[in-house]
C-alpha positions as CSV (number, residue, x, y, z in Angstrom):
1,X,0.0,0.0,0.0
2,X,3.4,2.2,0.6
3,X,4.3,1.6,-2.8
4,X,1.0,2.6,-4.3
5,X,0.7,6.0,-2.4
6,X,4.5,6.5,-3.1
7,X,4.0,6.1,-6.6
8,X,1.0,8.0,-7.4
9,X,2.8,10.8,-5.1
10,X,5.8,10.8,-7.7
11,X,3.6,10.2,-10.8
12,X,1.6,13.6,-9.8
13,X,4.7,15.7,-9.1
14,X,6.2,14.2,-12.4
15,X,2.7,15.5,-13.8
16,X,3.3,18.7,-12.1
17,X,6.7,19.2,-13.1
18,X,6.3,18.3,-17.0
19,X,3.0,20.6,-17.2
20,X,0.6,17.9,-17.6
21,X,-1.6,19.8,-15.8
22,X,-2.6,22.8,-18.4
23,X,-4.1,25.1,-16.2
24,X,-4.1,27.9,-18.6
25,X,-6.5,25.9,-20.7
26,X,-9.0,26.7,-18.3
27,X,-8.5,30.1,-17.1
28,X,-10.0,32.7,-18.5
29,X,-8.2,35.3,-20.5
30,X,-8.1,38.9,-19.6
31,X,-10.3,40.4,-21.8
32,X,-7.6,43.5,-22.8
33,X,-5.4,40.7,-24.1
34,X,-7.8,40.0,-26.8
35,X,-8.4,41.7,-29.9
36,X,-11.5,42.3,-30.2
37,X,-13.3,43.7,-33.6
38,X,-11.2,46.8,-34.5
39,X,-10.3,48.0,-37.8
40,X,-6.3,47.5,-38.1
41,X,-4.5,49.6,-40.7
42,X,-0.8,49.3,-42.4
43,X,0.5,52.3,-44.3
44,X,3.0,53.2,-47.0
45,X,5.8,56.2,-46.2
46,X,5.0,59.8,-48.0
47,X,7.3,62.1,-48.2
48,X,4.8,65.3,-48.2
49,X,2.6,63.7,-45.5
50,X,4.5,61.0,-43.7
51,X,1.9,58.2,-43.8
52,X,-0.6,57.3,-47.0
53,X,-2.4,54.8,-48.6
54,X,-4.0,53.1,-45.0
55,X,-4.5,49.7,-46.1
56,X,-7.0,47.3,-43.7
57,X,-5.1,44.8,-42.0
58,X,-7.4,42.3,-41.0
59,X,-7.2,39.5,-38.0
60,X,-9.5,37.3,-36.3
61,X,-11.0,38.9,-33.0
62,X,-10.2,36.2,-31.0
63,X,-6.7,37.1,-31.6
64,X,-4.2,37.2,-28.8
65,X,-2.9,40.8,-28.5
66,X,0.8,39.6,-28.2
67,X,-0.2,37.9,-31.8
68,X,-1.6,40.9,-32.9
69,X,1.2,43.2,-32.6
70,X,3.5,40.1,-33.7
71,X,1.6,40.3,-37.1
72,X,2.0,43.7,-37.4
73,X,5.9,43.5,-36.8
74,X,6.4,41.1,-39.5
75,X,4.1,43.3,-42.2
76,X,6.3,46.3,-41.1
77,X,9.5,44.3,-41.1
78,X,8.5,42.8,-44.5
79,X,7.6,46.3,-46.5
80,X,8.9,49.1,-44.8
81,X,12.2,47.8,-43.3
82,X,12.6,45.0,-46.1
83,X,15.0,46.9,-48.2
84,X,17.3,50.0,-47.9
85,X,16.7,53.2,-50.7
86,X,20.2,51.5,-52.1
87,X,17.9,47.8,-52.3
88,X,19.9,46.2,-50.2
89,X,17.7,43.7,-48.2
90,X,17.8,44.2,-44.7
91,X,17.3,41.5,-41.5
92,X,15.4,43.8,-39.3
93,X,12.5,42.3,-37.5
94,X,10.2,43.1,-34.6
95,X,9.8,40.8,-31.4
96,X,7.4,42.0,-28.6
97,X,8.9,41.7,-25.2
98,X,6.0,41.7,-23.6
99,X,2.5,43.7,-23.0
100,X,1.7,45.1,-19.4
101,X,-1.7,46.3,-18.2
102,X,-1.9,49.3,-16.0
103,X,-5.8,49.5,-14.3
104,X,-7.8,52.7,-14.0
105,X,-11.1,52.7,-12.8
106,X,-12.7,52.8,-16.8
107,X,-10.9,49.9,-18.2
108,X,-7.0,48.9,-18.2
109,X,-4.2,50.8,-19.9
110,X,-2.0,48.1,-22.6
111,X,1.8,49.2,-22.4
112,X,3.8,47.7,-25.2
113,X,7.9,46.6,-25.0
114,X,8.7,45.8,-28.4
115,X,12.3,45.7,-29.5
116,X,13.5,46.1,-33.3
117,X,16.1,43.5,-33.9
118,X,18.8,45.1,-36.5
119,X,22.1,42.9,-36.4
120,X,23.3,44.6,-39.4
121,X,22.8,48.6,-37.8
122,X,20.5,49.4,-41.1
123,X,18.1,51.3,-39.3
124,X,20.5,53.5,-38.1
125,X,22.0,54.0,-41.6
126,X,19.4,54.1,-43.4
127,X,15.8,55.1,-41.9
128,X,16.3,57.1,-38.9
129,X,18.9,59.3,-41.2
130,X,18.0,62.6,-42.1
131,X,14.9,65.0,-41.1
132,X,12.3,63.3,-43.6
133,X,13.1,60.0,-43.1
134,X,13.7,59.6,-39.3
135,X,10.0,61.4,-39.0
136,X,8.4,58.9,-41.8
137,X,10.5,55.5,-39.7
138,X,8.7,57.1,-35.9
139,X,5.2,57.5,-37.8
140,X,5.4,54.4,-39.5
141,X,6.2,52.8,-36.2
142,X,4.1,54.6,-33.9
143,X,1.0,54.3,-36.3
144,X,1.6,50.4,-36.6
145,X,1.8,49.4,-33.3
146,X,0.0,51.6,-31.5
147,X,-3.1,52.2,-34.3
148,X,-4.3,55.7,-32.8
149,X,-7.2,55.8,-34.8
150,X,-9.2,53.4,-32.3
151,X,-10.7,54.4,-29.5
152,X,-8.8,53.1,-27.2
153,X,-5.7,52.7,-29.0
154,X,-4.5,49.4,-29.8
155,X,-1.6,50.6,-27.5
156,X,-2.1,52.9,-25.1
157,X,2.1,53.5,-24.7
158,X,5.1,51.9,-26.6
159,X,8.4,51.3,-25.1
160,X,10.7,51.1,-28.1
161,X,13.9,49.2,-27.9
162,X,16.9,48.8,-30.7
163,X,18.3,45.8,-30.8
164,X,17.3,45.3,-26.8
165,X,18.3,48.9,-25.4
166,X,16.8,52.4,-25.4
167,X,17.6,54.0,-29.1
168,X,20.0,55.9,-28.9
169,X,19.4,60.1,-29.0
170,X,18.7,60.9,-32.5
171,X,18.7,64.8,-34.2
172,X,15.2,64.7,-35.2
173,X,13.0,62.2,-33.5
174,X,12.9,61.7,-30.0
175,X,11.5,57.9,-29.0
176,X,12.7,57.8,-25.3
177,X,10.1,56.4,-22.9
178,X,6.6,55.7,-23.5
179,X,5.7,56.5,-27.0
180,X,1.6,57.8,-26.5
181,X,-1.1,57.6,-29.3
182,X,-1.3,61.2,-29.5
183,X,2.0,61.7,-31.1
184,X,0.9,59.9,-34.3
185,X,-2.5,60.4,-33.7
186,X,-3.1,63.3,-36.3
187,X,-1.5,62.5,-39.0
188,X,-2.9,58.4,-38.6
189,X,-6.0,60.2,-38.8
190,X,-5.6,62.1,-42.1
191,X,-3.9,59.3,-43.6
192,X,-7.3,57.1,-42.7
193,X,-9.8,59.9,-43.0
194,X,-8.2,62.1,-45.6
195,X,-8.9,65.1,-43.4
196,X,-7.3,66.7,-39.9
197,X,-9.2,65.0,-37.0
C-alpha cells in the first residue's frame, strides 16, 4: 500500500513538473489581451505627409494581443524595413517583449515593449537618417503598433527598444520612454480619414 501512495505521489509531481496539468486551458483570458473587432490599418511612407495609402489589416478577433502586434511586426519588417533606398535587403525584424496592463477605474491601460532586432545597424544608416526620413520611420512605427485611430488605441504607450536597449538620441525624433497615441494620432487620422481629426 506504501508503494502505491509513493507512486501516485511521484507520478503527480512528475505531472506537475512536466505541465501535464494545463491550467491555462482553463482560465480565462483577460479580456484586454484580446483583440477584439477593431479596424487594423498598415500604411505606406509619403514624403509630403508621412503616412498614405492606409491599407486594412485584418485579424480574427479572438486574436491574442501579443499575436496581434506580432503580425504587425512582421508586415512592417516585411515592407517598410525590407530593403534600404540603395535595395539592399535588410534582416530587421520586430519581437514584442511583452505587454503590461496598467488598471484605471474605466478599463485597463496596454503598455507595449517591443524591440526592433537590427544585427546589421540598417536602421541606423538608413531610416532614422535625415529629417524626412527619421520622421516617416517614428510615424510608420508609432502608427503600426499603436493604431491611434481606435478608440482606445490598440496601444495605449510603446516602449521602443533597438536591438534590446533604449535607441539611442537621434537629431530629429525623440523615441525615449513611452511613446503615446497622440504623437501619431493626427496624421494616422488624415492618412485614414483624408482630413485633420
Amino acid at each position: 500500500m506504501v508503494r502505491v501512495i509513493f507512486f501516485s505521489l511521484i507520478m503527480v509531481a512528475t505531472s506537475l513538473t512536466f505541465g501535464c496539468f494545463d491550467s491555462s486551458e482553463k482560465a480565462p483570458r483577460e479580456p484586454s489581451q484580446i483583440l477584439g473587432e477593431v479596424e487594423l490599418y498598415t500604411f505606406s511612407p509619403d514624403q509630403q505627409h508621412l503616412l498614405s495609402n492606409p491599407q486594412p489589416f485584418r485579424l480574427s478577433p479572438h486574436t491574442l494581443l501579443k499575436d496581434a502586434l506580432d503580425s504587425l511586426g512582421q508586415h512592417l519588417a516585411k515592407t517598410y524595413f525590407q530593403k534600404t533606398y540603395t535595395d539592399k535587403i535588410t534582416k530587421i525584424r520586430f519581437e514584442v517583449v511583452g505587454v503590461n496592463q496598467v488598471a484605471i477605474s474605466s478599463r485597463s491601460l496596454r503598455i507595449a515593449t517591443i524591440n526592433m532586432v537590427d544585427p546589421d545597424r540598417d536602421a541606423m544608416r538608413y531610416f532614422f537618417q535625415g529629417s524626412a526620413g527619421a520622421r516617416t520611420t517614428f510615424y510608420m512605427i508609432g502608427a503600426t503598433f499603436m493604431q491611434p485611430h481606435l478608440n482606445p488605441p490598440l496601444l495605449d504607450g510603446l516602449v521602443f527598444l533597438y536591438n534590446g536597449e533604449m535607441l539611442p538620441e537621434l537629431d530629429h525624433i525623440n523615441v525615449e520612454g513611452i511613446l503615446i497615441p497622440r504623437l501619431v494620432q493626427r496624421l494616422t487620422k488624415r492618412a485614414i480619414y483624408g482630413i485633420k481629426k
